[in-house]
Residue, then its C-alpha position, 0 to 999 in steps of 0.5 A: x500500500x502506498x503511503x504517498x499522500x497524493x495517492x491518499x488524497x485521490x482515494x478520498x472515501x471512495x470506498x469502505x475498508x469494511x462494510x458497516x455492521x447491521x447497527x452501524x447500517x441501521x443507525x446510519x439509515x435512522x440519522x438519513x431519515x431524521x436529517x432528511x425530516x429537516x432536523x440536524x441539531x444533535x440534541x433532538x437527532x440522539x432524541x428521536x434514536x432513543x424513541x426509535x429504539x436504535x442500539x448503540x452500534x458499540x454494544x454499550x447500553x444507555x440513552x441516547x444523547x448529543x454526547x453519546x451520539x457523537x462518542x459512536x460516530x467517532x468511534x465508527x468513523x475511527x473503526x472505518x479509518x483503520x480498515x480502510x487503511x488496511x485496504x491495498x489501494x489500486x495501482x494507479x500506474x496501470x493502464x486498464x483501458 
């Protein structure tokens, strides 16, 4: 895997080192749903995941809240770093035409 940080830059988030989990999946679908619904501030977001039932995708237990939400997304996010990492990168010296 190449280090060079041009290389990394043109990568972007193209891909997912891993497919998220069913409750990472889930989770994501549910915040769509609500930012779609016109809300984004964090507060009532962790409020409707509570009401929905949505589990913590870390497996911890609790309610829902802005300072839970946003430890999980971290904590995905920092999951989906270090796979993507992990992930060859393609050879961009080919010519595949």
């Amino acid at each position: 895997m190449s280090s060079d940080p041009a290389y990394m830059a043109r990568l972007g988030g193209q891909s997912l080192g891993r497919p998220l989990t069913p409750s990472e999946r889930r989770l994501a679908d549910e915040m769509e749903s609500i930012f779609r619904s016109g809300e984004h501030d964090f507060v009532r977001v962790a409020e409707r995941l509570q009401q929905s039932g949505v589990p913590f995708p870390s497996g911890a237990t609790g309610s829902w809240d802005a300072v839970t939400l946003e430890a999980e997304l971290r904590q995905i996010n920092h999951s989906l770093d270090q796979a993507y990492r992990c992930v060859p990168g393609p050879d961009v010296h080919s010519r595949d035409t």
